[in-house]
C-alpha positions as CSV (number, residue, x, y, z in Angstrom):
1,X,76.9,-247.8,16.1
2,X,77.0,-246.2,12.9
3,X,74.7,-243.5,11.6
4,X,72.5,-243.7,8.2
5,X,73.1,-240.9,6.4
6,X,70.6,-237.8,5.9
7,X,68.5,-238.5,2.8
8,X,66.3,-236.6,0.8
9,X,63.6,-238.7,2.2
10,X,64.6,-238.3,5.5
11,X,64.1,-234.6,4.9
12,X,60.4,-234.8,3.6
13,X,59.5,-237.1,6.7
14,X,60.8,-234.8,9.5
15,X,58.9,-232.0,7.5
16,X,55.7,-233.9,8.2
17,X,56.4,-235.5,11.2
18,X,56.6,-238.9,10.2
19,X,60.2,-240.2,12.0
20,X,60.8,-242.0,14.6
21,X,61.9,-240.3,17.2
22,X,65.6,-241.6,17.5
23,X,65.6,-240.9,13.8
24,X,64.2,-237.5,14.3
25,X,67.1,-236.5,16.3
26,X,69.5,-237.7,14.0
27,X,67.5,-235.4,11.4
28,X,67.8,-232.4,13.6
29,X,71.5,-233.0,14.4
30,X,72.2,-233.6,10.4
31,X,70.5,-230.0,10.5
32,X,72.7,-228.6,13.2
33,X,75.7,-229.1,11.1
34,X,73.9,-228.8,7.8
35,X,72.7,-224.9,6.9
36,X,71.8,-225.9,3.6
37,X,69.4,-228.4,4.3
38,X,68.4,-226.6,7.4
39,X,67.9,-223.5,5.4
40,X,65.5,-226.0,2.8
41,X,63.6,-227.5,5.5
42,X,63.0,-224.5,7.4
43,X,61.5,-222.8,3.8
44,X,59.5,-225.9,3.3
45,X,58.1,-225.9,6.9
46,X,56.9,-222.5,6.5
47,X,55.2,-223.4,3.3
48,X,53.6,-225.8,5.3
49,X,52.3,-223.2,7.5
50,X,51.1,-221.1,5.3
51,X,48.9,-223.8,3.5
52,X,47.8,-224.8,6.7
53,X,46.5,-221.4,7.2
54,X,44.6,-221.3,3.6
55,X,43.2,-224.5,4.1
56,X,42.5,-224.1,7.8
57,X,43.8,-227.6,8.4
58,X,47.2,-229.7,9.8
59,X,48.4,-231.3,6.6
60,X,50.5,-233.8,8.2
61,X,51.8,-235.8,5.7
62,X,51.9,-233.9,2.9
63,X,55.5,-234.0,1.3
64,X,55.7,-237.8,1.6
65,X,52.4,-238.6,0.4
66,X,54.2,-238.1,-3.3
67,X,57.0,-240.5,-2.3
68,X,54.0,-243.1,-2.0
């Protein structure tokens, strides 16, 4: 079974939680061999928190509600 690659999009949806679980993994194992990306979504994850703390609020969703 081959794998898809990693996309950009890819990237965006495990930031907000929106794969699938088998495809999560693949995400996380991309980032395991990956410190580029990892470095990226790690930055963008914390951004996440830290909005999340201004607005007081999860904001699940919110990188791939631009892809939309």
């Amino acid at each position: 079974m081959t794998i898809a690659p990693v996309t950009e999009n890819d990237l965006l949806a495990f930031v907000d939680d929106r794969l699938s679980l088998h495809r999560r993994h693949e995400v996380e194992d991309h980032l395991a061999r990956c410190p580029a990306d990892a470095h990226r979504v790690a930055a963008d994850l914390a951004l996440l928190e830290g909005l999340r703390v201004i607005f007081g609020r999860p904001l699940r969703g919110f990188y791939t509600s631009f892809l939309a």
